[in-house]
N, C-alpha and C positions, 0 to 999 in steps of 0.2 A: 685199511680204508677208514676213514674219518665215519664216526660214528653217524652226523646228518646225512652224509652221503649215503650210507648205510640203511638208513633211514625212509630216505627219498626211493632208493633201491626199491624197497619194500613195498612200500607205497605203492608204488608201479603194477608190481608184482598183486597185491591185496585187490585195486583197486577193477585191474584185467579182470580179475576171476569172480570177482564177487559183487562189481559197481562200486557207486560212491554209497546208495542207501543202505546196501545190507553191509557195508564194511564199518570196522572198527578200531579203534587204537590198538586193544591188547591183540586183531590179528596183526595188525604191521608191527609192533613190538615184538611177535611171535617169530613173526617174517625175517626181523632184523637180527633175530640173536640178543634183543636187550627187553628191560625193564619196562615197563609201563611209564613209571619216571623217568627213565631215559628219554622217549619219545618225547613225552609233555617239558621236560628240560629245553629240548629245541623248539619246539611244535604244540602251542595251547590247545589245540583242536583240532577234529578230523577236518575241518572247512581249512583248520589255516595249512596243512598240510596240502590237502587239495590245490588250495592255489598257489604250494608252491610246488605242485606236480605240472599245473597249468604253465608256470612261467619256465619250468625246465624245457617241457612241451617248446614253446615258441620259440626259448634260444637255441635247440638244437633246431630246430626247421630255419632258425637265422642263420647259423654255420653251415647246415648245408647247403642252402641255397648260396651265400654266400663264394661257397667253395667249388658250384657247379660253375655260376656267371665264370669266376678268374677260368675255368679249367676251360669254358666255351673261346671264352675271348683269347685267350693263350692258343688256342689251337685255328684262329681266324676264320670263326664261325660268324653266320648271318645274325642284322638282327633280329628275326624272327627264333632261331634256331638260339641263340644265348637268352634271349627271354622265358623260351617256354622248357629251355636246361633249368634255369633259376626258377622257376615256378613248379614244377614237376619235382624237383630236389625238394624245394621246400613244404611241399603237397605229401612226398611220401614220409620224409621225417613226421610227422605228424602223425599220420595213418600208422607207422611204423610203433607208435608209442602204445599202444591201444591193441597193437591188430590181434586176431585171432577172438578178442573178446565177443559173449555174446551182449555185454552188458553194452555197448559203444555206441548207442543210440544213447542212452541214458546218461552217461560218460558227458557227450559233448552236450548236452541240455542243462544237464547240473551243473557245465562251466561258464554258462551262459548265466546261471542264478548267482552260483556265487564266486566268480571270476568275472562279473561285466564291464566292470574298470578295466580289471586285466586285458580283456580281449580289445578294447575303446584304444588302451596304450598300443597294442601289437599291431594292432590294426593300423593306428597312426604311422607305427616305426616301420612300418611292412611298404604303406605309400611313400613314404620318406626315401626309404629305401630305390624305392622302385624309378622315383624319378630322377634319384642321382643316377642308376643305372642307363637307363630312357637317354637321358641326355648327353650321358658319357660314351656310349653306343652311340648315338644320332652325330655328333661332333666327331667324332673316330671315324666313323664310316661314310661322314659328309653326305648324311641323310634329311630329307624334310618330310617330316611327319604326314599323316595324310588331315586331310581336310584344311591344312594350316594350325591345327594344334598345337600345343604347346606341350615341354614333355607331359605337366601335372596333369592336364587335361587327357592326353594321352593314356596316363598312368590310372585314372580312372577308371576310363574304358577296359583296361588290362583286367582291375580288380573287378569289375562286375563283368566280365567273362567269367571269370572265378569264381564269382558267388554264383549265377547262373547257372553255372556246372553243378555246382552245389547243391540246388533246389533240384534239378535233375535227378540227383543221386545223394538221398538222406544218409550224412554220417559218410559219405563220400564212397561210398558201395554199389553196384562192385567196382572193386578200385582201378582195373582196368579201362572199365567203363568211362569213369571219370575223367581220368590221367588222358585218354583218349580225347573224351569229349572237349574238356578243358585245352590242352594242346592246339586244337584243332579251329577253336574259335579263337585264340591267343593268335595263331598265325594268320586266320581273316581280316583281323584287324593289323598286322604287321604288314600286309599283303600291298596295303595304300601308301606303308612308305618307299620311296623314292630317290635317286641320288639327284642332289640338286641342283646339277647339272641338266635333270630332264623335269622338274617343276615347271610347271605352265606358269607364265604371266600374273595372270590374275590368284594364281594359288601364292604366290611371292610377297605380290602386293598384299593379300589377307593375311599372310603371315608375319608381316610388317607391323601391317595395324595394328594388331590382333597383342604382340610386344611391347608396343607402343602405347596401349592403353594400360598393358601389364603394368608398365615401368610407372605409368600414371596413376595407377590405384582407379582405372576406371573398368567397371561392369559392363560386359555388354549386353 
């Protein structure tokens, strides 16, 4: 195993048990099997470690979400049901990196202090994500969104069900709770879309416009 890796491991490990405050280099050095300069060789400080415990965080909750949507969509699942597969995959990988800790309140507060770019980028690549999915599902299943939305707008609505759940349940506990609740409001809103063969009239022509201003760069 490559020594950073080894490292990061550790990290993991140091950070479950003890937090970000009361941890320290020589225990992840401890942890890893290596040097003090070992660590500091990769890693100048317990903050830059941290945020790259943060950013392992997001990319494994990227691959598995990723990996649920293909496994939903391969198996000719709804769009409600490959949304809240892709959202729940990427909900537990997360939960999953932490779980068991009592510190994990603490945990995701200190990544908010010093990870807030980080979370601004994930956050970005997570809606990015989201509307390619949105769209590629809607055009696959020859869906129209509800209200006339558009997917980003859509994709929106999606992520503040998610934070909602969130405020709900501090640190996403208990995690059933959440996973539930979050699911649950993800599919209320999936619920208004439609095959667009039965869109009403006037929901067609809004959805026209609605484009059409898009393509223009106009506000509405």
């Amino acid at each position: 195993m490559r020594p950073k890796t080894r490292i990061l491991d550790a990290t993991m490990l140091v950070f479950r048990r003890h937090g970000f405050r009361r941890s320290s280099i020589e225990q992840v050095a401890e942890a890893a099997g290596l040097t003090r300069q070992a660590v500091y060789h990769h890693f100048e400080s317990k903050e830059a470690l941290f945020r790259a415990v943060i950013e392992r965080v997001h990319e494994i909750a990227i691959a598995a979400e990723e990996v649920a949507i293909g496994e939903a969509e391969k198996a000719g699942s709804g769009f409600a049901d490959i949304l809240v597969a892709g959202m729940t995959a990427r909900m537990q990988a997360m939960i999953a990196s932490f779980d068991g800790s009592p510190h994990i309140e603490e945990l995701y507060s200190e990544h908010l202090v010093h990870g807030r770019d980080l979370y601004q980028k994930y956050s970005a690549l997570y809606a990015e994500r989201l509307v390619a999915t949105i769209t590629r599902i809607a055009r696959k299943q020859k869906l129209a969104l509800p209200q006339g939305l558009l997917p980003a707008g859509f994709a929106r609505l999606v992520e503040m069900a998610v934070h909602g759940s969130k405020s709900q349940h501090p640190a996403m506990q208990p995690v059933d709770a959440f996973l539930k609740d979050m699911a649950m409001m993800v599919r209320t809103l999936c619920a208004g879309a439609v095959p667009k063969s039965q869109q009403q009239p006037a929901d067609r022509a809004g959805t026209r416009e609605r484009s059409s201003r898009s393509k223009a760069g106009v506000r509405p």
